[in-house]
C-alpha positions as protocol buffer text, in pm:
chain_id: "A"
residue {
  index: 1
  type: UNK
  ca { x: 891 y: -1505 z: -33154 }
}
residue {
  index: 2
  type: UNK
  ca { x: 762 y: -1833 z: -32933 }
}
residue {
  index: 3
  type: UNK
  ca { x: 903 y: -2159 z: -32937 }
}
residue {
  index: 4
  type: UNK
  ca { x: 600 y: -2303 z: -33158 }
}
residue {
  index: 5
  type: UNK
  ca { x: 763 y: -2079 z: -33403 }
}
residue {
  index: 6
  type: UNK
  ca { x: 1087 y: -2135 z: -33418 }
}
residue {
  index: 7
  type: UNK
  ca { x: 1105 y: -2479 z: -33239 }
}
residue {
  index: 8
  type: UNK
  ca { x: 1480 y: -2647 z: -33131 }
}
residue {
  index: 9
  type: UNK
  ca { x: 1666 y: -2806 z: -33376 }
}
residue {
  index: 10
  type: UNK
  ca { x: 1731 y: -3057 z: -33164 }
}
residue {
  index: 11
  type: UNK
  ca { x: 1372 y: -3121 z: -33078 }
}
residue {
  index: 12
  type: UNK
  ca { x: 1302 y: -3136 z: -33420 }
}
residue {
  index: 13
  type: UNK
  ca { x: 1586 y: -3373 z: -33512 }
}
residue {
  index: 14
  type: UNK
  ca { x: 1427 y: -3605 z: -33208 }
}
residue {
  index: 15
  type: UNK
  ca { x: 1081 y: -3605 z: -33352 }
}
residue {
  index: 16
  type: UNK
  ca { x: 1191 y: -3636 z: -33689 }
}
residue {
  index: 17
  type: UNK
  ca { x: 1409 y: -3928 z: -33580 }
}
residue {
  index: 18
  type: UNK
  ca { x: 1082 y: -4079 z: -33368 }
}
residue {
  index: 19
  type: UNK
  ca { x: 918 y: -4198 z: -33689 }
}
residue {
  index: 20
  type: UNK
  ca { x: 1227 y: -4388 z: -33854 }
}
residue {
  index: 21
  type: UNK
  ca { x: 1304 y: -4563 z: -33545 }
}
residue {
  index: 22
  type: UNK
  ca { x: 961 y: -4633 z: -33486 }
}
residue {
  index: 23
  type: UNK
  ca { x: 922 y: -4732 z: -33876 }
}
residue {
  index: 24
  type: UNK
  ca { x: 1268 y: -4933 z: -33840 }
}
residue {
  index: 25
  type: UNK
  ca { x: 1155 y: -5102 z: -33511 }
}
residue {
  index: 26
  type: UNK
  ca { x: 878 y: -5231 z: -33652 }
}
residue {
  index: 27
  type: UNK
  ca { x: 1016 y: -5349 z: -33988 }
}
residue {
  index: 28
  type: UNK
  ca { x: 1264 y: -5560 z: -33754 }
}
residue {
  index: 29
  type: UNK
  ca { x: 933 y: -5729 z: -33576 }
}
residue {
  index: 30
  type: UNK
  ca { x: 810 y: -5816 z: -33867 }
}
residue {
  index: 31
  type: UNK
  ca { x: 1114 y: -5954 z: -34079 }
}
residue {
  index: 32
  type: UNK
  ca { x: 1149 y: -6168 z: -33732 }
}
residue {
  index: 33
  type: UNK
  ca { x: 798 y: -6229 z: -33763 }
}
residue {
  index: 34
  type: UNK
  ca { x: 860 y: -6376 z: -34142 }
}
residue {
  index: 35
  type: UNK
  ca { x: 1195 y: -6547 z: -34085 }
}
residue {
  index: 36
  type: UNK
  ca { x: 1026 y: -6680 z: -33801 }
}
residue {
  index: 37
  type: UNK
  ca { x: 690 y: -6808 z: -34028 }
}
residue {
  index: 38
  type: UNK
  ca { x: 949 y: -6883 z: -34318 }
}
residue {
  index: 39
  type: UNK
  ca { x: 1091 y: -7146 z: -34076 }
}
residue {
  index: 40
  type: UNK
  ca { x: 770 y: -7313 z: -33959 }
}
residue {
  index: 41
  type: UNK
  ca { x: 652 y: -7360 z: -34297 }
}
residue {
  index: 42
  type: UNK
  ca { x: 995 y: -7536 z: -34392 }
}
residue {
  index: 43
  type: UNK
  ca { x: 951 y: -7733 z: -34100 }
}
residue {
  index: 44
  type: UNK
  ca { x: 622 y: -7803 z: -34193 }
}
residue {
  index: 45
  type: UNK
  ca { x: 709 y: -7912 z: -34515 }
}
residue {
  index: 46
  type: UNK
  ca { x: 997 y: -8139 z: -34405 }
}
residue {
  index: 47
  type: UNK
  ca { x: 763 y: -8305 z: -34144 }
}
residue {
  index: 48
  type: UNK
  ca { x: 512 y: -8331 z: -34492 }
}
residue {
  index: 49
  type: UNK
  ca { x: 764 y: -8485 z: -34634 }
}
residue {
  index: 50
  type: UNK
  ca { x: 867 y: -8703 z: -34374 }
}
residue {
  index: 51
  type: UNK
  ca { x: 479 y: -8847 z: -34351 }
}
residue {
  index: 52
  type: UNK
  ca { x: 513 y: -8893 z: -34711 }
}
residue {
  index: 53
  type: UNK
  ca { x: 801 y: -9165 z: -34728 }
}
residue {
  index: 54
  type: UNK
  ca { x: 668 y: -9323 z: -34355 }
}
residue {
  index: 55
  type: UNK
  ca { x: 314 y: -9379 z: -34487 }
}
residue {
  index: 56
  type: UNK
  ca { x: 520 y: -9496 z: -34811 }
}
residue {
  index: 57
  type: UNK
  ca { x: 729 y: -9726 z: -34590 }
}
residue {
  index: 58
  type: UNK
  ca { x: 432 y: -9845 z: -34414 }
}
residue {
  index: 59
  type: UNK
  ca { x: 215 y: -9973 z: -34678 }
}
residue {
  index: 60
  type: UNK
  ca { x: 492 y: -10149 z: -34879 }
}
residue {
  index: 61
  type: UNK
  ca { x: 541 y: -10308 z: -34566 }
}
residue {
  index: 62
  type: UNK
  ca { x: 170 y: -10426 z: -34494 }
}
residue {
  index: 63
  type: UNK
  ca { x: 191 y: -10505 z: -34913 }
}
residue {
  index: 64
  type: UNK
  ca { x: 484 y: -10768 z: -34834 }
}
residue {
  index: 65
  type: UNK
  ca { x: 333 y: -10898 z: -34533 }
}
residue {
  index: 66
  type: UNK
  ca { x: 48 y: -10970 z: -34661 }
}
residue {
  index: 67
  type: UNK
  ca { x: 221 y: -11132 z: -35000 }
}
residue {
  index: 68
  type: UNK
  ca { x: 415 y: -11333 z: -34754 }
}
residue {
  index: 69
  type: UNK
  ca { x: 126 y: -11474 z: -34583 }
}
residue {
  index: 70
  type: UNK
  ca { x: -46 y: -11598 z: -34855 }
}
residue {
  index: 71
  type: UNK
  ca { x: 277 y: -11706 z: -35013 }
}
residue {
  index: 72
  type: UNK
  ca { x: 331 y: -11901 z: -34676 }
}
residue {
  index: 73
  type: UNK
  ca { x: -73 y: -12033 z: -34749 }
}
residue {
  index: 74
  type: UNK
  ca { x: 43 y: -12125 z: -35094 }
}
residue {
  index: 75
  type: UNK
  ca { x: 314 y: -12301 z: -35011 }
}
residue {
  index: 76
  type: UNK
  ca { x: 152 y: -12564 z: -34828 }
}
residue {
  index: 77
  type: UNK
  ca { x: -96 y: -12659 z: -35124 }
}
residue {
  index: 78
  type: UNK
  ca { x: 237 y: -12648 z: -35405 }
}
residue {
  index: 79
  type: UNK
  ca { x: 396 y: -12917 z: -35184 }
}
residue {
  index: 80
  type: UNK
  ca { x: 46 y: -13127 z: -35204 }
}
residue {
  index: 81
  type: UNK
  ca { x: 42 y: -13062 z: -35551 }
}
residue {
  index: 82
  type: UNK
  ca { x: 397 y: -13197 z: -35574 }
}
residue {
  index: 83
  type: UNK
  ca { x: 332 y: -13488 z: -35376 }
}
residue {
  index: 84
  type: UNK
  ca { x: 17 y: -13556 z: -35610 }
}
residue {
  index: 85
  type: UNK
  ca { x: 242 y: -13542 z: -35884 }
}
residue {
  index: 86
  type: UNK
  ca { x: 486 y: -13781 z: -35740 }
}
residue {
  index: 87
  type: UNK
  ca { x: 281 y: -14078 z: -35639 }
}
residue {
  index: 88
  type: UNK
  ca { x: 73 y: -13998 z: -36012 }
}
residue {
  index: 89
  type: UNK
  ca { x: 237 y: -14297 z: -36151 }
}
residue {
  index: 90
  type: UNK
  ca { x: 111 y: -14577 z: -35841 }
}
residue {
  index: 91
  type: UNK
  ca { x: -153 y: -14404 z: -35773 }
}
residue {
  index: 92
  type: UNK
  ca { x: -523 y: -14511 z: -35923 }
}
residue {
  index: 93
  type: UNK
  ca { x: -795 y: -14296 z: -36014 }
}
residue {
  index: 94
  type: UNK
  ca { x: -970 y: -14283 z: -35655 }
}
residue {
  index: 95
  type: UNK
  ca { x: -687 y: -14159 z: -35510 }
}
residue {
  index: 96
  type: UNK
  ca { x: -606 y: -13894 z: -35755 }
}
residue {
  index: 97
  type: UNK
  ca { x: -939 y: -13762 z: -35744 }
}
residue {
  index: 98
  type: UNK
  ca { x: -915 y: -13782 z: -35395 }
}
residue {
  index: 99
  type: UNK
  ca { x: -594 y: -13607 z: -35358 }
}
residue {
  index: 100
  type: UNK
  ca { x: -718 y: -13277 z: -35619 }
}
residue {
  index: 101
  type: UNK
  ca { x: -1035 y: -13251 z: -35413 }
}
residue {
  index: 102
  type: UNK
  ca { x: -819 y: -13217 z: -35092 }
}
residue {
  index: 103
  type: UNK
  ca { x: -573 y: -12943 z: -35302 }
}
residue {
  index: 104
  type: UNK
  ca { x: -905 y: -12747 z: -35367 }
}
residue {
  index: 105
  type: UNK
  ca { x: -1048 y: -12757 z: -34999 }
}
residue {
  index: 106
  type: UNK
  ca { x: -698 y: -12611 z: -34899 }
}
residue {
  index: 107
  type: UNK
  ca { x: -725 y: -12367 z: -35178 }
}
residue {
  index: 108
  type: UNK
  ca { x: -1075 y: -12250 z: -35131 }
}
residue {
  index: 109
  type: UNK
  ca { x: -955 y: -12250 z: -34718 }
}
residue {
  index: 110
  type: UNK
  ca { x: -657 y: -11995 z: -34776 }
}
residue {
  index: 111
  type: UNK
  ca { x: -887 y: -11812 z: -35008 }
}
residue {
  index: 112
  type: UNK
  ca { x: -1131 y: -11792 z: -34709 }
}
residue {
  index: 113
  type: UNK
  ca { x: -888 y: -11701 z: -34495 }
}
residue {
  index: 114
  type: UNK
  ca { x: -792 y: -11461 z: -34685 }
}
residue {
  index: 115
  type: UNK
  ca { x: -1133 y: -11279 z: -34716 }
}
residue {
  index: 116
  type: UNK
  ca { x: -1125 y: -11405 z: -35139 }
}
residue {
  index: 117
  type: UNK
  ca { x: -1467 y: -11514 z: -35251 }
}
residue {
  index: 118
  type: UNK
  ca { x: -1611 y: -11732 z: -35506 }
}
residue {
  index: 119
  type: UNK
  ca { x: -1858 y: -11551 z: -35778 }
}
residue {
  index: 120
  type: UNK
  ca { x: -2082 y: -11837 z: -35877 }
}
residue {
  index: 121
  type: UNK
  ca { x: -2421 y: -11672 z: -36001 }
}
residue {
  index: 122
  type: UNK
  ca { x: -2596 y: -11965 z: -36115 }
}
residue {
  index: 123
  type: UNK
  ca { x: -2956 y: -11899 z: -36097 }
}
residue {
  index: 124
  type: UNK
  ca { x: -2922 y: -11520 z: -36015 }
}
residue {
  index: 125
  type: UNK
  ca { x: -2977 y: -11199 z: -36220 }
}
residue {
  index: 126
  type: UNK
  ca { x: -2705 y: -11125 z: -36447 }
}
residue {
  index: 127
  type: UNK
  ca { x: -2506 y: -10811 z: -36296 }
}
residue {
  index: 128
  type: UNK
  ca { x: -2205 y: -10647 z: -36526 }
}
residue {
  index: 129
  type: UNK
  ca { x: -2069 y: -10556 z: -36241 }
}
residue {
  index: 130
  type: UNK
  ca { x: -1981 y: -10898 z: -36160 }
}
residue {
  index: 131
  type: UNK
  ca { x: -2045 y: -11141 z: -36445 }
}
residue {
  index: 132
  type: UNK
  ca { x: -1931 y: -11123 z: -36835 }
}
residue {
  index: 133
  type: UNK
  ca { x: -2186 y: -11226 z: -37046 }
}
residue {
  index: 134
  type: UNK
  ca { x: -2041 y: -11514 z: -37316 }
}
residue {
  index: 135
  type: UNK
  ca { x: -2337 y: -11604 z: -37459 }
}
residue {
  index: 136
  type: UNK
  ca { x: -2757 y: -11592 z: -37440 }
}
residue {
  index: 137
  type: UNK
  ca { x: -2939 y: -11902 z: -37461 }
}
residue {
  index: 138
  type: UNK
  ca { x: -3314 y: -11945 z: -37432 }
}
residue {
  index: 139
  type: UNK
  ca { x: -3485 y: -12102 z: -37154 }
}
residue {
  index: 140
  type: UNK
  ca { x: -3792 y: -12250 z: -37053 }
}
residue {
  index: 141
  type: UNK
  ca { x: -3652 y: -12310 z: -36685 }
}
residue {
  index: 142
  type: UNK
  ca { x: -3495 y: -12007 z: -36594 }
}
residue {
  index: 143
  type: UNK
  ca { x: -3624 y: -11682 z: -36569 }
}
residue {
  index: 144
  type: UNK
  ca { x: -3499 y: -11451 z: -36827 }
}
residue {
  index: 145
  type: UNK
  ca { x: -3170 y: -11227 z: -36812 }
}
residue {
  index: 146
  type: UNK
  ca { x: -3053 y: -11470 z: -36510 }
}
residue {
  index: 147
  type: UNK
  ca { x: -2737 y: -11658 z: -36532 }
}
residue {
  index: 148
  type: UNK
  ca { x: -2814 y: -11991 z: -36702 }
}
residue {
  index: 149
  type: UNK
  ca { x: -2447 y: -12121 z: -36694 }
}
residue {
  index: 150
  type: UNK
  ca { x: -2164 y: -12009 z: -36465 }
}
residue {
  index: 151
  type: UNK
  ca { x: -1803 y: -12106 z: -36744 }
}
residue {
  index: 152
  type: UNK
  ca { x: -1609 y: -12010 z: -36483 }
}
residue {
  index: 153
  type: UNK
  ca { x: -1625 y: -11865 z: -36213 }
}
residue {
  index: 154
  type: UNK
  ca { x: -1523 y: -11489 z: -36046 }
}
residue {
  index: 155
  type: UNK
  ca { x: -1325 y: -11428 z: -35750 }
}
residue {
  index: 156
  type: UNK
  ca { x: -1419 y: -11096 z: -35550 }
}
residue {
  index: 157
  type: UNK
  ca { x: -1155 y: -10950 z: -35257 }
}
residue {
  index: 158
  type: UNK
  ca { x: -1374 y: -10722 z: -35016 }
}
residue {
  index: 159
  type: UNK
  ca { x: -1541 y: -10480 z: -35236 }
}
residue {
  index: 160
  type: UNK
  ca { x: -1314 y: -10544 z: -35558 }
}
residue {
  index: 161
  type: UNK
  ca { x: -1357 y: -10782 z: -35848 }
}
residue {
  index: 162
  type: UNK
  ca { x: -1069 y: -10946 z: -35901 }
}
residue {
  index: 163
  type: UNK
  ca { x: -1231 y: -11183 z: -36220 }
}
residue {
  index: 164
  type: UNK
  ca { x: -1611 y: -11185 z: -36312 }
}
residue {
  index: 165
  type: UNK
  ca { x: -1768 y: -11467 z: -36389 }
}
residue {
  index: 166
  type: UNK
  ca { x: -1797 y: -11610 z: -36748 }
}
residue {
  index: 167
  type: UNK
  ca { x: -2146 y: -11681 z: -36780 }
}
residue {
  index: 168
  type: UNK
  ca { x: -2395 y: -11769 z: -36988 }
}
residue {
  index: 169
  type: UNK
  ca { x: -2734 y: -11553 z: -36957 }
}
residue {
  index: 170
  type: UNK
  ca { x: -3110 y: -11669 z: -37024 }
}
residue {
  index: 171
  type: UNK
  ca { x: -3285 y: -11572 z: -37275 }
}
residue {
  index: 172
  type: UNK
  ca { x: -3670 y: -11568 z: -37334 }
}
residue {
  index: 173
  type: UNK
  ca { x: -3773 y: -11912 z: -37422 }
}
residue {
  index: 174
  type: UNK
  ca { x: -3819 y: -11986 z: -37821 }
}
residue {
  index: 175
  type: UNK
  ca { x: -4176 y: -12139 z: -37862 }
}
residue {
  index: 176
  type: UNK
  ca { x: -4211 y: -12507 z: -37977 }
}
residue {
  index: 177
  type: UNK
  ca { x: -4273 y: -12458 z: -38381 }
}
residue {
  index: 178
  type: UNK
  ca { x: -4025 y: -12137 z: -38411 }
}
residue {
  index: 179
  type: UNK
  ca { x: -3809 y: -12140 z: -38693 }
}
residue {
  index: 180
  type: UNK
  ca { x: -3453 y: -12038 z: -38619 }
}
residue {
  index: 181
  type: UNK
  ca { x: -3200 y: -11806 z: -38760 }
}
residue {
  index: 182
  type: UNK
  ca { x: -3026 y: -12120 z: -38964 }
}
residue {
  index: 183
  type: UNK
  ca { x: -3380 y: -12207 z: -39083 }
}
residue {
  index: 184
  type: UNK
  ca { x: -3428 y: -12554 z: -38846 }
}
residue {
  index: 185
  type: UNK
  ca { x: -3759 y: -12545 z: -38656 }
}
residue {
  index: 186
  type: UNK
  ca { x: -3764 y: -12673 z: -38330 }
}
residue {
  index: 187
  type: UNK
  ca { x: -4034 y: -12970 z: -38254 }
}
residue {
  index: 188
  type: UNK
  ca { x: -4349 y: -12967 z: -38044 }
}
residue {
  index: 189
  type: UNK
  ca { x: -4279 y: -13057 z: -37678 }
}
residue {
  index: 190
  type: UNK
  ca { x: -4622 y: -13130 z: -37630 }
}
């Protein structure tokens, strides 16, 4: 009989222990391999988590700094106000006028600095976007579906509406003659 026959049992014990070594070699690489991913994800997901609460921390910050300065704006035009209020009893009617005309051009100057601005259509075309209709009234002077009458006024920041304007929109004019809905007929202009 040859070898190829019969082979050594203890060349077959080393071949038949080749594969398990090789099989538990490699399951070692790769359960190093996973602890090894398993730990850079949990990194990864502390350092997520760590962005998280800094970006957090950040924009409260910029939030109270920017309350602050306007706060610090504010101030200034409260203690005109207050002064105002004070000297209201002495004071006569030029000089109280003059005094809430001054509060405004401080107001409307921290607004500006601030990058607030006034909404004041008058004459435009009405735009939802940044005006609330009150009312339609007709109107010979003004083209129709423009803003006839600004009631008060928005206030835009950047891109965002912070109050549309109360307005009052043009209508088509009524023609002299026309009867109206509570039965009056307006007179001839002509």
């Amino acid at each position: 009989m040859s070898d190829a026959e019969h082979p050594d049992p203890e060349h077959r014990d080393a071949a038949a222990e080749d594969p398990v070594a090789e099989l538990r070699e490699a399951l070692e690489k790769a359960e190093a391999t996973g602890a090894e991913n398993w730990n850079r994800y949990l990194r990864a997901v502390a350092e997520l988590d760590n962005v998280r609460k800094r970006s957090a921390r950040d924009l409260d910050a910029a939030r109270r700094s920017g309350v602050e300065k306007l706060a610090g704006e504010l101030l200034g035009i409260v203690d005109t106000l207050e002064m105002g209020l004070e000297n209201a009893g002495t004071a006569s009617a030029d000089s109280l006028l003059a005094g809430k005309q001054a509060t405004l051009r401080l107001l409307r100057g921290a607004f500006d600095k601030f990058g607030i601005e006034i909404v004041d259509p008058v004459g435009h075309p009405f735009d939802p976007q940044l005006h609330e209709a009150m009312s339609m009234q007709p109107s010979a002077t003004t083209v129709p579906g423009s803003v006839l009458v600004v009631l008060q006024k928005g206030y835009r920041l950047g891109d965002r509406l912070l109050r549309p304007a109360r307005v009052i929109v043009a209508g088509e004019p009524v023609a002299s003659g026309a009867t109206l809905t509570g039965g009056e007929t307006l007179p001839d202009v002509n």
